[in-house]
C-alpha positions as CSV (number, residue, x, y, z in Angstrom):
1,X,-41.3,-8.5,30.1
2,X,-43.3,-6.4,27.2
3,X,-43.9,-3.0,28.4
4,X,-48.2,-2.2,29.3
5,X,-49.8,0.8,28.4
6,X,-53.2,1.5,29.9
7,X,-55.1,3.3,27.0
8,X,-58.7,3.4,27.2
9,X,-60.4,0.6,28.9
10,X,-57.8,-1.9,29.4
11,X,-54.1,-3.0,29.7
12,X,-52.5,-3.8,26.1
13,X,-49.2,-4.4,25.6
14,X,-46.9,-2.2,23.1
15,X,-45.9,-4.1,20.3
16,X,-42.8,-1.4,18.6
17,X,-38.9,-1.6,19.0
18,X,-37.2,0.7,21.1
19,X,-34.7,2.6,18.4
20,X,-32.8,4.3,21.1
21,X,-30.5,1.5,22.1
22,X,-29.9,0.6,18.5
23,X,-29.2,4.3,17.6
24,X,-26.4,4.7,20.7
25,X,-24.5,1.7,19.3
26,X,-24.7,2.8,15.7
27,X,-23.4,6.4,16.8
28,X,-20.6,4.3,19.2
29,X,-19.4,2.6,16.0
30,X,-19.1,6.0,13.4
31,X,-17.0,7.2,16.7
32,X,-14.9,4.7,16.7
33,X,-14.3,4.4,13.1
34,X,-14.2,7.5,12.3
35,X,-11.4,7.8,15.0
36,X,-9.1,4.8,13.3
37,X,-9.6,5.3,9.6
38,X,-6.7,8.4,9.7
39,X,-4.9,5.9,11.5
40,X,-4.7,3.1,8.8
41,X,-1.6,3.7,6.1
42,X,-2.6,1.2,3.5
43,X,0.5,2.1,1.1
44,X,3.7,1.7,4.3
45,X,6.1,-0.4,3.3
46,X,8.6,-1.5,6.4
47,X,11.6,-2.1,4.4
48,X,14.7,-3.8,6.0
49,X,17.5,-2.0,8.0
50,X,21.5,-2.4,7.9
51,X,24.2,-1.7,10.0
52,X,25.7,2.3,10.2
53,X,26.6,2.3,6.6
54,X,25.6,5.4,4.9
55,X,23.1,5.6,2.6
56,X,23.8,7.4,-0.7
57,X,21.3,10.2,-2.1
58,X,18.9,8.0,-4.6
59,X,18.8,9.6,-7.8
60,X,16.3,12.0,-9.2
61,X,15.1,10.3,-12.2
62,X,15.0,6.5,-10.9
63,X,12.3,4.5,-11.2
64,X,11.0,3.5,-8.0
65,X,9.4,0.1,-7.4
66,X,7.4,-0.9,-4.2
67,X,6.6,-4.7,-3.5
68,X,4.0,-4.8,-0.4
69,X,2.9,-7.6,1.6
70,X,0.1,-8.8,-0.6
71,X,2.7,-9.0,-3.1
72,X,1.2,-6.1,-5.2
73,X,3.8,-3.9,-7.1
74,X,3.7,-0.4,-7.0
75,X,5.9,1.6,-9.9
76,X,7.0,5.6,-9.5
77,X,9.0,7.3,-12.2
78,X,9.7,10.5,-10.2
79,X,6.1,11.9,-8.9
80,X,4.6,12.1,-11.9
81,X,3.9,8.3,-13.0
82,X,2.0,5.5,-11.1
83,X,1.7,2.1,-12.6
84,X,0.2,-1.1,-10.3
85,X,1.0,-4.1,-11.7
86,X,-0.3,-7.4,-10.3
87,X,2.1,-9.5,-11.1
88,X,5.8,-9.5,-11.1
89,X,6.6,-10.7,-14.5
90,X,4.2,-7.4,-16.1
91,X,6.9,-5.1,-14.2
92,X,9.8,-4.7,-16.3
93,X,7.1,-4.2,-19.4
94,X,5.9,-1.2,-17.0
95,X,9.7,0.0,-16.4
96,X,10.6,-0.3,-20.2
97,X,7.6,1.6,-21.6
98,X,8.2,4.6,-18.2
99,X,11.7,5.3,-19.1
100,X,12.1,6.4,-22.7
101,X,11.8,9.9,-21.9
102,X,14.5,9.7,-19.5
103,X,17.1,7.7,-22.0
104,X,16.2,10.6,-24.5
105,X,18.1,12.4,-22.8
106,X,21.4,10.5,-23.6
107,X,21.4,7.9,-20.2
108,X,22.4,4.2,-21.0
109,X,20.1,2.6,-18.5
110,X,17.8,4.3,-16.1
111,X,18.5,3.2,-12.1
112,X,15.6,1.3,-10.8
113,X,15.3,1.3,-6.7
114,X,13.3,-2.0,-5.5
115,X,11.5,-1.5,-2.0
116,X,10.0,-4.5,-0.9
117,X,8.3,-5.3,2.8
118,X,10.7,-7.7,5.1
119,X,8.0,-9.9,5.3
120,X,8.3,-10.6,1.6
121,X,9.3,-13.8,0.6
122,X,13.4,-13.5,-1.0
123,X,11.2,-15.1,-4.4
124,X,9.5,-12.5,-4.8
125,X,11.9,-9.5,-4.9
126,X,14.2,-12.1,-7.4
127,X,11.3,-12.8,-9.4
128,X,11.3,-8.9,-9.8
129,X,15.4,-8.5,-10.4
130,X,15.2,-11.4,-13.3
131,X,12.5,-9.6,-15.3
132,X,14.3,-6.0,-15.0
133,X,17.5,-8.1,-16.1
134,X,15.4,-10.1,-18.6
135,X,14.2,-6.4,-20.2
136,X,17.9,-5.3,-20.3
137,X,17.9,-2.8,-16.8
138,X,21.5,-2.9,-15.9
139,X,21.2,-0.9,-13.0
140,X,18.6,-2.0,-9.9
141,X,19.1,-1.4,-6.5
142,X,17.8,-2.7,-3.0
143,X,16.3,0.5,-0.7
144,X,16.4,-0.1,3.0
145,X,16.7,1.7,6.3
146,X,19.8,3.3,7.6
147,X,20.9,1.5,10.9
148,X,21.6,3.4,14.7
């Protein structure tokens, strides 16, 4: 039932939208957004775990590839380089044009660490291995979680 105002001689009725309510849900939803956006890690990759082998110190110069669940490919040489490649066949182009600085320094083959989500299709992270073999890597490794 529309609100009345009595103004003047008679009863009219008030014809504006009450903000209020609109404004309280608007200031509910920055809360909670605000509240899960630190939350959210966009870039986690939950790689898989074995049994209580131990897991060797990774080397300081490898190249570093992450494969994520929407089947993006990340590439790291060290912390200084960042490469995204969108497909899997572009990587080992990315790899071979990172690592010349690092065979200057007299190294056959630069080690290349592949992290990919368990949730990844087994295609995918092959698809990856053939073009590194395909470019001439020699040395790639799988990264995954030390067991209990």
């Amino acid at each position: 039932m529309p609100a009345i105002s009595s103004r003047g001689r008679g009863r009219r009725t008030i014809s504006e939208i009450n903000m209020v309510p609109f404004i309280d849900v608007m200031l509910v939803l920055l809360i909670i957004f605000m509240v899960t956006a630190p939350l959210i890690t966009p870039s986690m990759i939950n790689v898989p775990s074995v049994g209580k082998a131990k897991v060797p110190a990774q080397a300081k110069d490898a190249v570093f590839i992450q494969i994520r669940k929407d089947k993006t490919v990340e590439i790291k040489l060290g912390n200084k380089a960042t490469a995204i490649a969108s497909t899997t066949g572009s990587v080992a182009a990315d790899v071979v044009s990172m690592t010349p600085a690092v065979r200057a320094r007299g190294e056959d083959s630069v080690p290349v660490v592949i992290s990919a989500d368990k949730s990844i299709e087994y295609e995918t992270v092959v698809e990856v291995m053939g073009a590194l073999q395909e470019a001439g890597v020699s040395r790639v490794a799988l990264s995954v979680k030390p067991g209990k």
